[in-house]
N, C-alpha and C positions, 0 to 999 in steps of 0.2 A: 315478664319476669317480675317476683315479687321481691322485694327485698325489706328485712327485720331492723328494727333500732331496738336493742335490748338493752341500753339505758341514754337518756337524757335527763335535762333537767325543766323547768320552765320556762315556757318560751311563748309568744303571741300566738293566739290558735291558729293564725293568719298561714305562722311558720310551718304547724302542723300538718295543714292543707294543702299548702306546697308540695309537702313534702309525699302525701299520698297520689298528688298528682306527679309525680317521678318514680312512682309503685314503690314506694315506701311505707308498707299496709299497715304494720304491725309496730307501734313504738308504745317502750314503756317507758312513762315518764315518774322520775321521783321529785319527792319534796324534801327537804334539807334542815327543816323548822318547822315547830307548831304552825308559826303566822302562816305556812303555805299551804297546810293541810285542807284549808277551805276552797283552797285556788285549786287547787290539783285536782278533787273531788269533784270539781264543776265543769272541769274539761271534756269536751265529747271527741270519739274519733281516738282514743288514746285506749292503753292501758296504766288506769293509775293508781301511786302509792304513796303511801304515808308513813313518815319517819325523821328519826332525828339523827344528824348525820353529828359523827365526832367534833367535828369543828365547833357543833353548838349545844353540847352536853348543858352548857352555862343555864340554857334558856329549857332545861327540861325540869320545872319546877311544878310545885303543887301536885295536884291530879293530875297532870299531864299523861300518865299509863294508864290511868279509868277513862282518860278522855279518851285515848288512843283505843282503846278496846271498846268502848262504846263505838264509835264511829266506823271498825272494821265489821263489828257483830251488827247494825246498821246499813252495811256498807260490803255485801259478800263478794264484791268484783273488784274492790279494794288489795293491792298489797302490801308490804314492809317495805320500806325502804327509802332514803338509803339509811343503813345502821353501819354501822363495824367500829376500827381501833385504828390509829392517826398516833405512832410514835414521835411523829416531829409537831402533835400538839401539847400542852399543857394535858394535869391531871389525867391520867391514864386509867386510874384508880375509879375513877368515874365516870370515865368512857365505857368502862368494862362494866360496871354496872347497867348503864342506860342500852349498851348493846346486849345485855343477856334478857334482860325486862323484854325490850323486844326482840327478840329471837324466840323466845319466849312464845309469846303470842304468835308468833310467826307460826311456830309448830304446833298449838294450839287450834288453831283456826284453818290450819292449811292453807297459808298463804305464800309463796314466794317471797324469799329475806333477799334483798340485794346489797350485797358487801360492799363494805369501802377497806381493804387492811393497806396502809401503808409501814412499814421498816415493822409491823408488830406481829410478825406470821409465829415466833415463836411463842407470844401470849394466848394468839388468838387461838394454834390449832387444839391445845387444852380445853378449852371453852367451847369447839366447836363439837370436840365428841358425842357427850348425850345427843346428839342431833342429827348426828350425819344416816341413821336409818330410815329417817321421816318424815328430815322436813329438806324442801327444795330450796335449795340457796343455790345464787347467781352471784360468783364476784365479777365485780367489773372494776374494770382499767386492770386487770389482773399482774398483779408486779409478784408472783411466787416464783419458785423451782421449782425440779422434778420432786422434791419431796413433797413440798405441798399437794402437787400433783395423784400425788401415790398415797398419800394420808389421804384422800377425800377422792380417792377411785371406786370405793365399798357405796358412797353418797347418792343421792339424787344433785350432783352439784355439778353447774356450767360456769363456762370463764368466758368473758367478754371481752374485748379489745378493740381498738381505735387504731391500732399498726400492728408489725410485723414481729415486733420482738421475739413474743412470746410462743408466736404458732408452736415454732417447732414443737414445746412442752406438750399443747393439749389435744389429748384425741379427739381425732377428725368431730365423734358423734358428740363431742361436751362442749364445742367453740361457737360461738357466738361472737358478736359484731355490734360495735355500739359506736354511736357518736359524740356522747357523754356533750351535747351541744347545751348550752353555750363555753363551758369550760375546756372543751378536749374540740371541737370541729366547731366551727360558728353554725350550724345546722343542718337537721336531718335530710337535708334536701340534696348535700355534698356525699351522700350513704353509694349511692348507686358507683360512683367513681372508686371509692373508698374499695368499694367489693371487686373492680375489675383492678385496683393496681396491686392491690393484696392475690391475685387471682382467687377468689373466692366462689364456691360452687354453691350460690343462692339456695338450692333447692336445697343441701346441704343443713344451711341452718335452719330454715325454714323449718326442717322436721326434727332439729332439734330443740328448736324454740318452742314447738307443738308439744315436746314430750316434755320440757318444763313446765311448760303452763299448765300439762293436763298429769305431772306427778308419775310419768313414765321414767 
């Protein structure tokens, strides 16, 4: 049995290897900051992405969008992420910028956006419109309702989660499974437990993680 991490963060490749030896084939790992864009790019055995996560809006200075676009149009196995909108950070106002730049590109290039929306679903689902025809977005740690649910059922878009909360919300064929490690699980290696205490039907995501990847 195979089982998906449809988001982490950085971790020692060491971890990653582990973690495919417990059939944990498929993990996509994000970058959080410029400074990691280089580390994440280097990683083998992964799917990986590049982005600037709300919390460090701060550090998206200069060229940082030509750099970011140079290195995915360089870089075509590359994705977004993590991007989105963090109400319990500072400047919102320029959250909302650096998240639509990339998003932006995201659907540009046809690349997978991986969400971050914390307390901001009623900012973000305005900004999400132009988008939800085209381009494949992945929230993960997914904290919506059933409206969110139902605004972005027309979408290419999957919800990720780390527990039980939210299932009941998302159809069977949109859910997805992550370990958000090192912040949400200390590592992908704990995924296989994570699937049988949630009862989780592996093949399940498995083909819905396919029909992400490949824009179904």
């Amino acid at each position: 049995m195979s089982y998906i991490d449809a988001h982490c963060h950085l971790l020692k490749e060491s971890e990653f290897q582990d973690a495919h030896l417990v059939g944990v084939e498929r993990i996509l790992v994000n970058s959080a900051r410029p400074s990691e864009w280089d580390k994440v790019e280097s990683l083998t055995g992964v799917i990986p992405s590049i982005g600037i996560h709300p919390w460090y809006v701060g550090e998206a200075t200069g060229d940082w969008a030509q750099r970011m676009e140079k290195i995915l149009v360089e870089n075509p196995e590359l994705e977004v992420g993590e991007i989105g909108l963090d109400k319990l950070k500072p400047d919102l106002a320029r959250q909302k910028q650096v998240f639509l730049t990339q998003l932006k590109l995201a659907q540009k290039y046809g690349r997978v956006a991986s969400i971050h929306c914390v307390r901001a679903w009623g900012e973000m689902m305005p900004l999400l419109r132009p988008f939800k025809k085209d381009t494949r977005m992945l929230f993960h740690g997914f904290s919506g309702d059933k409206v969110v649910v139902g605004f972005l059922a027309d979408s290419q878009s999957y919800f990720s989660v780390h527990n039980g909360t939210k299932i009941p919300l998302i159809p069977a064929d949109k859910l997805l499974i992550e370990s958000d490690a090192p912040d949400g699980m200390d590592s992908p290696v704990a995924l296989p437990f994570l699937y049988q205490q949630l009862g989780i039907n592996a093949e399940q995501i498995e083909a819905n993680f396919e029909r992400l990847m490949n824009g179904r």
